[in-house]
C-alpha positions in Angstrom: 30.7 -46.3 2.8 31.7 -43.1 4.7 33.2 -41.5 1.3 29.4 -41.8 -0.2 27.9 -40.5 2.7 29.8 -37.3 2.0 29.1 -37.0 -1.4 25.8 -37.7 -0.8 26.3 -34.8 1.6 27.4 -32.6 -0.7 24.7 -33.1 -3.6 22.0 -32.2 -1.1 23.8 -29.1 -0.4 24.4 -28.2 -3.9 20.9 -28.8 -4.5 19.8 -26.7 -1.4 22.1 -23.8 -2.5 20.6 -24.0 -6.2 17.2 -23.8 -5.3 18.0 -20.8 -2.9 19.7 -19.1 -5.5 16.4 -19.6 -8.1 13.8 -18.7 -5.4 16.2 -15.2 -4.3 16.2 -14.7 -8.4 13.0 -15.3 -8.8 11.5 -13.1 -5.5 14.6 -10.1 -7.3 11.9 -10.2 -10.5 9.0 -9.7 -9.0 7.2 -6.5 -8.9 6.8 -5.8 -5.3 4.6 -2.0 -4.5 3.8 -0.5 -0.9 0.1 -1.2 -1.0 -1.7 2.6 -0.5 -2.2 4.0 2.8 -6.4 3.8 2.4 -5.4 -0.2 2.1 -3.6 -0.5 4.8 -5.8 1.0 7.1 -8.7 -1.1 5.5 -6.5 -4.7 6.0 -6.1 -3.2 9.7 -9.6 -2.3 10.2 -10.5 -5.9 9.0 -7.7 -7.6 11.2 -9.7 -5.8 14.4 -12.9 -6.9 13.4 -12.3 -10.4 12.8 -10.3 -10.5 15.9 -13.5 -8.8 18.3 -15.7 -11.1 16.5 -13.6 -14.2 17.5 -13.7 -13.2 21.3 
């Protein structure tokens, strides 16, 4: 029982390591820009608010 444990063991690994390597290929592919510096102060400006109206 202990031997099927092990490969049991090591499917879910192989599994686990597959689906890592697609999700790092697939996050490689993807077009990824620095959003503009007139965004980021907006999405800061926005954080502050929501965060004075909260209190």
């Amino acid at each position: 029982m202990s031997a099927y444990l092990i490969y049991l063991t090591y499917g879910m690994l192989g599994i686990l390591f597959l689906f890592t390597v697609i999700k790092s290929f697939l996050y490689m592919r993807s077009p990824k820009q620095a959003p503009e510096r007139a965004e980021l102060d907006e999405r800061l400006l926005n954080t502050l608010n929501d965060r004075r109206e909260r209190e």
